[in-house]
C-alpha positions in Angstrom: 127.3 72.2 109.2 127.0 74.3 105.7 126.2 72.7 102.5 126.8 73.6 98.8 124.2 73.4 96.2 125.2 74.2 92.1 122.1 74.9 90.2 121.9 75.7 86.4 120.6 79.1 85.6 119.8 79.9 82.0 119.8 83.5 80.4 123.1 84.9 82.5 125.8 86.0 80.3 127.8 88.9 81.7 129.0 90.7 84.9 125.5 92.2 85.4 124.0 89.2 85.4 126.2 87.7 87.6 126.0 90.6 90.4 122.0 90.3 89.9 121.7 86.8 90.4 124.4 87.0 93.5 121.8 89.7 95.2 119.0 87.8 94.9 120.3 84.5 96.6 122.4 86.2 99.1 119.3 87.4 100.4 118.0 83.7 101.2 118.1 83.0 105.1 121.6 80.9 105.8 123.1 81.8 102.5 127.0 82.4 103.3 128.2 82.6 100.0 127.5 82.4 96.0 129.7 81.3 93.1 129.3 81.9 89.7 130.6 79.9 86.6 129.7 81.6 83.0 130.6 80.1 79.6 129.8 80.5 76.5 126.8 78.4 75.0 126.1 76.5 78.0 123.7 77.8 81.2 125.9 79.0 84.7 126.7 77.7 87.4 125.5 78.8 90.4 127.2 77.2 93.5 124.7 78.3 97.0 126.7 78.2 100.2 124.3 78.0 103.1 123.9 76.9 106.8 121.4 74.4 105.7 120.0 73.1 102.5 117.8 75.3 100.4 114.3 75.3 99.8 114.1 74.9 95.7 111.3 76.6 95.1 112.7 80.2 97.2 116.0 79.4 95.0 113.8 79.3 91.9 111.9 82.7 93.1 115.0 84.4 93.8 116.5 83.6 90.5 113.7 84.6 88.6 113.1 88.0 90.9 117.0 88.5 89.2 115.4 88.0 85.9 116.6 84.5 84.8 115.8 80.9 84.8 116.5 78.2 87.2 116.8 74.8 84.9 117.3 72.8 88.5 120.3 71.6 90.3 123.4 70.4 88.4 124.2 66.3 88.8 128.2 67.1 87.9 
């Protein structure tokens, strides 16, 4: 069974960013795939993909070893 998680990342705002932050996660055990939703003014959306939920704090490492923030997981 695979789950999907959308956190809110802070400080992403171009294709760079995007490809930085995809590393990062993809590199987390189970992780199948990683979606990325930008706009203007507001943080991303980062939709995780995995074989089994995700521990937060390894999400929140990962995002910062990328060089952003995690905010937490988005509740819409």
């Amino acid at each position: 069974m695979t789950t999907s998680t959308t956190y809110l990342v802070d400080g992403m705002s171009c294709e760079h960013c995007e490809r930085a932050v995809t590393a990062e996660l993809s590199r987390l055990p189970g992780t199948s795939t990683v979606e990325v939703e930008m706009a203007e003014g507001s943080p991303a959306r980062v939709t995780v993909t995995s074989a089994a939920p995700l521990d937060e704090q390894a999400v929140r490492a990962a995002v910062d070893e990328a060089g952003y923030d995690l905010l937490g997981v988005a509740t819409v």
